[in-house]
C-alpha positions as CSV (number, residue, x, y, z in Angstrom):
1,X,12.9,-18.8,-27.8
2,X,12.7,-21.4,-25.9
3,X,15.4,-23.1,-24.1
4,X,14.1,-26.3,-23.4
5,X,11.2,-28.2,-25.2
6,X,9.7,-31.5,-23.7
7,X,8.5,-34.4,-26.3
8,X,6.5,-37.4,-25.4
9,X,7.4,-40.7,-26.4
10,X,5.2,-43.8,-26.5
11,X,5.6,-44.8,-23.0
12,X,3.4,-42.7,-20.7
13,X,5.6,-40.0,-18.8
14,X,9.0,-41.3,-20.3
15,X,10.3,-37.7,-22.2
16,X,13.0,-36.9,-24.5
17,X,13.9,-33.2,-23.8
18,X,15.5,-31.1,-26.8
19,X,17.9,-28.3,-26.2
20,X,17.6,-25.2,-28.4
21,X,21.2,-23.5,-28.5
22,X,22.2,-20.7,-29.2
23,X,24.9,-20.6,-31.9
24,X,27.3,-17.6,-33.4
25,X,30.5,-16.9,-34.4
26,X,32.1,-17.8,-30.5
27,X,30.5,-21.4,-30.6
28,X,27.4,-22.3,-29.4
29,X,25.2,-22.2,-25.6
30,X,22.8,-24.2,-24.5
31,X,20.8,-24.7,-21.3
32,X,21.0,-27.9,-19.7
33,X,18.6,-27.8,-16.4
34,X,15.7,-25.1,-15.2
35,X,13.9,-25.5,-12.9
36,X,11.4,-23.5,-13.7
37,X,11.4,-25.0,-17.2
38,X,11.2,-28.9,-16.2
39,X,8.8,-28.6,-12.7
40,X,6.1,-29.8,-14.6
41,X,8.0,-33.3,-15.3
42,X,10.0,-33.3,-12.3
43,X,6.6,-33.0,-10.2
44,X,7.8,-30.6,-7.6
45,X,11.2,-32.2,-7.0
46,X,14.5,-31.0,-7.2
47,X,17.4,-32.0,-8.0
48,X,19.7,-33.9,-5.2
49,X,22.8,-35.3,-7.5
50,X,24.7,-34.6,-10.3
51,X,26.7,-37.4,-11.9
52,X,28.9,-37.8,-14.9
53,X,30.8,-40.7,-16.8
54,X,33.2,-41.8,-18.6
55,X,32.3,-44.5,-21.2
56,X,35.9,-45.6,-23.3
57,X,35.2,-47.9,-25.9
58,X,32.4,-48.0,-28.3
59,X,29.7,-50.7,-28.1
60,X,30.0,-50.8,-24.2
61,X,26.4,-50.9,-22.4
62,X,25.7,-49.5,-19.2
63,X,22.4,-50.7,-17.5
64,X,19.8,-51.4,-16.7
65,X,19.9,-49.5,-13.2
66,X,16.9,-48.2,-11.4
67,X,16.4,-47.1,-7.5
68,X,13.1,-48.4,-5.6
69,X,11.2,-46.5,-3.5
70,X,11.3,-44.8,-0.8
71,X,14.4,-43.6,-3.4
72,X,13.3,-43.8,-6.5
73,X,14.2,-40.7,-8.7
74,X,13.5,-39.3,-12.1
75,X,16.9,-39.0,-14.2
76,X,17.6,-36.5,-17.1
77,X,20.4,-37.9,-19.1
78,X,22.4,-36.3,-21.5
79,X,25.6,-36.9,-23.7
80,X,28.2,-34.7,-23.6
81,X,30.3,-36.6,-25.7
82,X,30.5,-38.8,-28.2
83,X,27.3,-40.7,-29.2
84,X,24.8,-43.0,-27.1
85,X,22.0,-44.9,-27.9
86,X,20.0,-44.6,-24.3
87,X,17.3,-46.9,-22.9
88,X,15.0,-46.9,-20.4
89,X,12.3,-49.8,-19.8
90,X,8.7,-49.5,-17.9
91,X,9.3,-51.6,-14.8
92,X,5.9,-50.0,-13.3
93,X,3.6,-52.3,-11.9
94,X,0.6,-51.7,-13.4
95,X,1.3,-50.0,-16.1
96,X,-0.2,-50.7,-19.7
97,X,3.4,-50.3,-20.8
98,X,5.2,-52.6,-18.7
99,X,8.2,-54.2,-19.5
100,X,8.3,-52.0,-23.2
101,X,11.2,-49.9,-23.9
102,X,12.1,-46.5,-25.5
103,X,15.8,-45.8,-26.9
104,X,16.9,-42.7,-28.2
105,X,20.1,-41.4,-29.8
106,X,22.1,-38.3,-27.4
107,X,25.2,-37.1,-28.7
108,X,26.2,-33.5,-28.3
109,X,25.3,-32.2,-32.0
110,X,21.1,-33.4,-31.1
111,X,20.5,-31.1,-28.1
112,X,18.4,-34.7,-27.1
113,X,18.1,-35.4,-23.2
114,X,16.1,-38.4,-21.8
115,X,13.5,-37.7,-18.8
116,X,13.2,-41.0,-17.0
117,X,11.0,-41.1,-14.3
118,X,10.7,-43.4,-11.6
119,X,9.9,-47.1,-11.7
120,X,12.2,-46.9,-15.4
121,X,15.5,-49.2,-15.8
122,X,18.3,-46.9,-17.4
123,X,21.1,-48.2,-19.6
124,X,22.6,-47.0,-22.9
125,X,25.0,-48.3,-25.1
126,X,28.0,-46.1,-26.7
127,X,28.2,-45.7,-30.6
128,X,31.4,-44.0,-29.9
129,X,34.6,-44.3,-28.2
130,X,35.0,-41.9,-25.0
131,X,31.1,-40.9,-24.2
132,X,30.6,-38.9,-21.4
133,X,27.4,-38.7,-20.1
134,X,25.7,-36.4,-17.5
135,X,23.1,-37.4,-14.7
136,X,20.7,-35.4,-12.5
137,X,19.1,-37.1,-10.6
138,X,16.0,-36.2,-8.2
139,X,17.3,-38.7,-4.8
140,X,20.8,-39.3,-3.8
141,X,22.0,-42.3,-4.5
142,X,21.1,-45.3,-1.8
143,X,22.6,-48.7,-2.1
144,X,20.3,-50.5,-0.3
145,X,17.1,-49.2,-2.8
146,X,19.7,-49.9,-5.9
147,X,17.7,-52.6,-8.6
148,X,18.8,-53.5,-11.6
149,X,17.9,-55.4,-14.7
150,X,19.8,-57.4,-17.5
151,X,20.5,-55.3,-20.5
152,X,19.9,-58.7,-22.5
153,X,16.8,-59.9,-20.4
154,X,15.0,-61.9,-22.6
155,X,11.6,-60.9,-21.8
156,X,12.6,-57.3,-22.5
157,X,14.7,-57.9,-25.6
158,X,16.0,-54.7,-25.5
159,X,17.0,-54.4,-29.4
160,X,20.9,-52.8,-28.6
161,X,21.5,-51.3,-32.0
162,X,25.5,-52.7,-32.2
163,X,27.1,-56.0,-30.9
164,X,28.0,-56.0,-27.4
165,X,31.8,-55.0,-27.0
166,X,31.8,-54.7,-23.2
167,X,29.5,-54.3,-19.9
168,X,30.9,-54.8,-16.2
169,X,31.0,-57.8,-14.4
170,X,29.0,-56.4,-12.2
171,X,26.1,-55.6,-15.3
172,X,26.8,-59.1,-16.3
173,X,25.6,-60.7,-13.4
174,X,22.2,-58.3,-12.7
175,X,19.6,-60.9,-12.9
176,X,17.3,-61.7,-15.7
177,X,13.3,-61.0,-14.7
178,X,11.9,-64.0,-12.9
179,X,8.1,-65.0,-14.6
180,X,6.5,-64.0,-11.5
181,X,7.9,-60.3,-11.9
182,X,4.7,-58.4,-11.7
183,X,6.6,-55.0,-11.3
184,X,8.0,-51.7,-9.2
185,X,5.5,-50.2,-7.0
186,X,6.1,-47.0,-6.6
C-alpha cells in the first residue's frame, strides 16, 4: 500500500495529498511526510521548518500569506484537529491560472493535505472550534520576503464557505490587489 497518494487539482502544480492509514484495533497510523514519497512535488527540496497552530474559534480565517523569492517555499498543510476549509490562490505571474483559487476540506478523519507551491497565497478558514494545523515548509521563514493578500480581496473573491467570525488585525489590514498587479515572479 501506499502511504501517500498525490491528486491534481485544477490549478497547474497546486496538490491535495491523501494519507492512507493504517487502522486496527490500537487506533490508527498514518504517514505524514517522505521524502522519498513527495521529491517529485517538492522538486529536490527539503524541508527547512515545521510549524503548527492553534486556531480557537470556529469561522476564524488565517491568510492569505505567501513568501517571495529568493524565499519562496512550497507548504504541505495539514489539519490535525478539528476541521478547515484551506485555500491557496495562483499569484504566479504568468500563469493561465492567475489570481483562481482551490479550497479543500482537511480535518483529521480525510487523510487530505494541501501541496502549495510557490508563488500560492495560503489561508484557511476553521469549521471548528480548536483546529490545529501543521506546516512544513521548504524555506525558513524570512520577514523581509513575507507577502500577503486579503482573504476578502475582491478580485479574488475567495468564496469562504461560513461568515467571518474573526481574522487578526494584522490579516485585516493585508492589502487588497492593486489593478496593476500583474503577479509573483518567481
Amino acid at each position: 500500500m501506499k502511504h501517500l497518494v498525490v491528486r491534481e487539482t485544477r490549478i497547474e502544480s497546486l496538490r491535495v495529498l491523501e494519507r492512507n492509514s493504517i487502522d486496527d484495533s490500537r487506533g490508527r497510523f498514518e504517514r505524514m511526510f517522505c521524502q522519498n514519497e513527495l521529491n517529485s512535488v517538492l522538486h529536490g527540496k527539503t524541508i527547512q521548518q515545521v510549524n503548527k497552530s492553534l486556531t480557537k474559534i470556529e469561522g476564524t480565517v488565517r491568510g492569505m500569506h505567501f513568501q517571495n523569492s529568493p524565499h519562496s517555499e512550497i507548504k504541505i498543510v495539514s489539519c490535525l484537529a478539528g476541521r478547515v476549509w484551506d485555500a491557496a490562490v495562483d499569484l504566479r505571474k504568468g500563469s493561465p491560472t492567475f489570481l483562481q483559487w482551490h479550497g479543500e476540506v482537511l480535518d483529521e478523519e480525510n487523510g487530505k493535505s494541501m501541496i502549495i507551491p510557490e508563488g500560492f497565497a495560503h489561508g484557511f478558514q476553521t469549521l471548528a472550534a480548536n483546529c490545529v494545523m501543521l506546516y512544513f515548509h521548504t524555506a525558513s521563514y524570512n520577514a523581509t520576503s513575507e507577502g500577503a493578500i486579503n482573504a476578502l480581496d475582491p478580485r479574488v473573491e475567495i468564496e469562504w464557505p461560513k461568515q467571518i467570525a474573526e481574522r487578526s488585525e494584522r490579516d485585516m489590514n493585508h492589502p487588497m490587489l492593486p489593478p496593476d498587479f500583474s503577479g509573483i515572479t518567481l
